[in-house]
N, C-alpha and C positions, 0 to 999 in steps of 0.2 A: 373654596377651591378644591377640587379633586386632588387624589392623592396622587400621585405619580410613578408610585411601586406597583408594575405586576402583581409581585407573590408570586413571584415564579423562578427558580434559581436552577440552571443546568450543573451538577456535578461529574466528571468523568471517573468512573473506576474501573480499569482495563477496560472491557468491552463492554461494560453496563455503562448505561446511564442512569442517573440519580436523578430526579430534580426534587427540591424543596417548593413542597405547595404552601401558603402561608393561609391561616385557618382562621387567622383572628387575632387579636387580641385585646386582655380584661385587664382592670384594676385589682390589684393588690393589698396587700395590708402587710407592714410590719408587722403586727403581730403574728402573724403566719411564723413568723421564724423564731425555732426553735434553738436552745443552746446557745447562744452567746446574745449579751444583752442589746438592746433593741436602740440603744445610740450610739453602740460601733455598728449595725446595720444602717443607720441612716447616713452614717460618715462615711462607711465604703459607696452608696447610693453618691452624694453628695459629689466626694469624689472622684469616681466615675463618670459624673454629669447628667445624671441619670433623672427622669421622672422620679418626684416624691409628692404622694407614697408611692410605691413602685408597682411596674404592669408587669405581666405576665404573657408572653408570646406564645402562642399554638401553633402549628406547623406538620401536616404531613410528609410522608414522603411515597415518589412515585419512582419503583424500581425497572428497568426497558431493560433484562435479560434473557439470552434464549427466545427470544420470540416469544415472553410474558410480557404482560401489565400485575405488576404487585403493586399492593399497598401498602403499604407500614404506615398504622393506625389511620382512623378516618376522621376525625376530628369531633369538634362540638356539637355538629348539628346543628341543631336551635336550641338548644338550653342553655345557651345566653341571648336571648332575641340575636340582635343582629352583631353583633360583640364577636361571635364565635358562627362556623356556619358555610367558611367561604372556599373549603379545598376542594367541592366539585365544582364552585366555579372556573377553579383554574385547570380542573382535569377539561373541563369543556371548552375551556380557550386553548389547550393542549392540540385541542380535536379527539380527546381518549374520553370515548364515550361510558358511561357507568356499567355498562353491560359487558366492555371491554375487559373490565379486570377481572382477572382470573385468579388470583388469590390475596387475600389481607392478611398482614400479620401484624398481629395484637404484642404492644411492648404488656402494658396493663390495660385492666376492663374500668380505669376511671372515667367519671362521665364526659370529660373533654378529647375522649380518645375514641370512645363506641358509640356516643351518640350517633355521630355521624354514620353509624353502619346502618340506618333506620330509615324511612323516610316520616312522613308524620302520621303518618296512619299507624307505622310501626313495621313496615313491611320490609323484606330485604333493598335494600338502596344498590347492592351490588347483586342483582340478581344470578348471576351466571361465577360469583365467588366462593372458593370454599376459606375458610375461617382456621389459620392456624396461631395458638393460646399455649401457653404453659400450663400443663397439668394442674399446677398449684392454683392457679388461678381461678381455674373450673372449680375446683377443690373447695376453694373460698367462697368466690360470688354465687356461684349457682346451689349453696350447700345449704338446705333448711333450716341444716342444725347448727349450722353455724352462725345464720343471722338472726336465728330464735336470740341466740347469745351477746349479740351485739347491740349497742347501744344505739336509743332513739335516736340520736342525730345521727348514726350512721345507716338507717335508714331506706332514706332516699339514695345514697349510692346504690346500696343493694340492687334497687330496684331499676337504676339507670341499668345498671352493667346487665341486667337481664332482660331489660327491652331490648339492647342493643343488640344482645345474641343471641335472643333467639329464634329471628329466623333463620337460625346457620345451622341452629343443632344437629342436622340432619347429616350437616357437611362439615363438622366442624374436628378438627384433628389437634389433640393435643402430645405437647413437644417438654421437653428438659432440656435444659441448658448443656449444651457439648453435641446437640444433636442437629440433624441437616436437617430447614424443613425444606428447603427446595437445594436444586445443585448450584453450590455459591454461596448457599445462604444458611449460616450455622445460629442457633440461637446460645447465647452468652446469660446467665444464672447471674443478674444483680438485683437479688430482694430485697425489703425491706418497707421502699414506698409502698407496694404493698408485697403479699408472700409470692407469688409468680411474676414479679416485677423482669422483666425481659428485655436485654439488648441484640439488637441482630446483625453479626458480623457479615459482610459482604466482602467477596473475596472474587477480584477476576484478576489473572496475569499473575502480574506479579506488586497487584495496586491493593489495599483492604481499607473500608470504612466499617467505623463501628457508630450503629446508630443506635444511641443508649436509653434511648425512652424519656424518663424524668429524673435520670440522676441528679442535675441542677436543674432548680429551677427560675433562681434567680442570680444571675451569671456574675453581677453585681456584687454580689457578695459570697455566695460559697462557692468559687473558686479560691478565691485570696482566702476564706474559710471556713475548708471542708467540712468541720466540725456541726455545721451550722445545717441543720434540719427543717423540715416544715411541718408544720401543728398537724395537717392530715395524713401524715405517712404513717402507716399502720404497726411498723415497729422500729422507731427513727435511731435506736443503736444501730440495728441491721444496714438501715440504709445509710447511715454513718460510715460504715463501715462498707459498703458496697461502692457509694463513692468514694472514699478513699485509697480501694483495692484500681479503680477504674483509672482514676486520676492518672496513680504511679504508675499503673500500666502505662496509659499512653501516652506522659513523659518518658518514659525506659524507651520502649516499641516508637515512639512516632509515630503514631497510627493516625491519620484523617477520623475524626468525629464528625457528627452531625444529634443534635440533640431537639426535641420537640418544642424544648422551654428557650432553647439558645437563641441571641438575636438574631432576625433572620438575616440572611439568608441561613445560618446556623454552622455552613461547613467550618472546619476549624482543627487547631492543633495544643496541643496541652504543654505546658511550656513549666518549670520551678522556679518560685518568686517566691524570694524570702522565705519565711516559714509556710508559705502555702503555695497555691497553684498560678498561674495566670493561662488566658483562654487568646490564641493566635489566629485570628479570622485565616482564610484562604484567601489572597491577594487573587482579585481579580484578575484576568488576562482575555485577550481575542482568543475566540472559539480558533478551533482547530482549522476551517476554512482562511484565517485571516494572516495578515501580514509576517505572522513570524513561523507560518507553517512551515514544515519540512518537506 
């Protein structure tokens, strides 16, 4: 039986619109998680209700301000066959043609974020986009001398995250955290998953979402405990420590999140539980055309 979910989720922020394209998703491993031991990870799973072992959800998103189409991140591609693969289909049932976006912006260059910026030839997939990246990130993936230095299994990243961009090189703009890469859209400094690991604040009215890349990845468990890392994060104190800065922020602030690993539709609110965090979906309601309009 078909599934019944679009993958298609409308967020309002002032005057943007937001939606979550949903990209996929893969199988997990417990082992993946880092810092605390791997039968309080199946118990918060368990818990929670969750699939065991546990999936992983991908998810872009598609930004409608100022008369743009933005992207934030493009997803898997095909490097998971059919697992991962599916946020142009939903820009296409959109009616937002590939050619329509005008610019992507890269939280990180992992391969479930750039592939998607490729077609299978390897050719720009968003031909008429320019590519905005965090310096640092450039700095890493694209750097000889740094994956001369890197270990065999990290490898094959290397080389995803450099199919994926480069046919942007051309047009590709790199940004630091505190800095605008479009009007509305400031990019926020949370490293660690890897060194230019990037959330990007949106900001219209007097509404903000912060869409934070791969802070969590599995919602299941590093919320209730942040402490709790994953084997591929390239300095997992850092990003220890980057979700933990993120969290308390937006419990302090209230800020709408939306995150690429979060179950979709993803939008959501950061809430204090117990010694850790907990994750507050966005409660549905009728569109702004519907019965309780103003």
């Amino acid at each position: 039986m078909p599934h019944a979910n679009p993958g298609l989720h409308h967020h309002k922020v002032g005057d943007a619109l937001v939606t979550a394209l949903n990209d996929g998703q893969f199988q997990a491993d417990i082992a993946w998680v880092a810092g605390i031991p791997a039968e309080d990870g199946n118990a918060l799973l368990a818990a929670s209700f969750r699939a065991m072992p546990p999936r992983i959800t991908v998810s872009c998103f598609l930004l409608q301000m100022s008369g743009r189409n933005v992207l934030v991140d493009a997803g898997g591609g095909g490097c998971m066959g059919n697992f991962l693969g599916h946020a142009k289909d939903r820009l296409r049932a959109l009616g937002v043609a590939l050619a329509a976006i005008d610019t992507v912006l890269v939280t990180h260059a992992h391969v479930d974020h750039v592939t998607g910026l490729v077609d299978e030839a390897g050719n720009a997939a968003f031909p008429n986009a320019d590519v905005v990246i965090h310096a640092n990130e450039v700095g890493f993936w694209l750097n000889p001398e740094v994956q001369a230095k890197a270990p065999e299994a990290a490898q094959g990243a290397f080389a995803s995250a450099q199919r994926g961009l480069a046919p942007y090189r051309a047009r590709m703009r790199t940004i630091v955290g505190g800095n605008e890469a479009l009007p509305g859209v400031s990019a926020v400094d949370l490293p660690g998953h890897t060194p230019g690991h990037t959330g990007w604040l949106i900001a219209s009215g007097a509404e903000t979402l912060l869409i934070w890349g791969d802070v969590v990845h599995l919602p299941g468990i590093q919320f209730a405990r942040p402490e709790a890392g994953m084997a591929f994060d390239t300095d997992i104190d850092q990003a220890r420590a980057s979700r933990k800065r993120a969290l308390d922020m937006l419990a302090t602030d209230r800020l709408t999140v939306a995150g690429m690993h979060l179950d979709f539709p993803t939008f959501g609110h950061v809430s204090r539980a117990g010694g850790g965090y907990a994750f507050e979906p966005v409660v549905w309601a009728p569109t702004e055309a519907g019965p309780f309009s103003g």
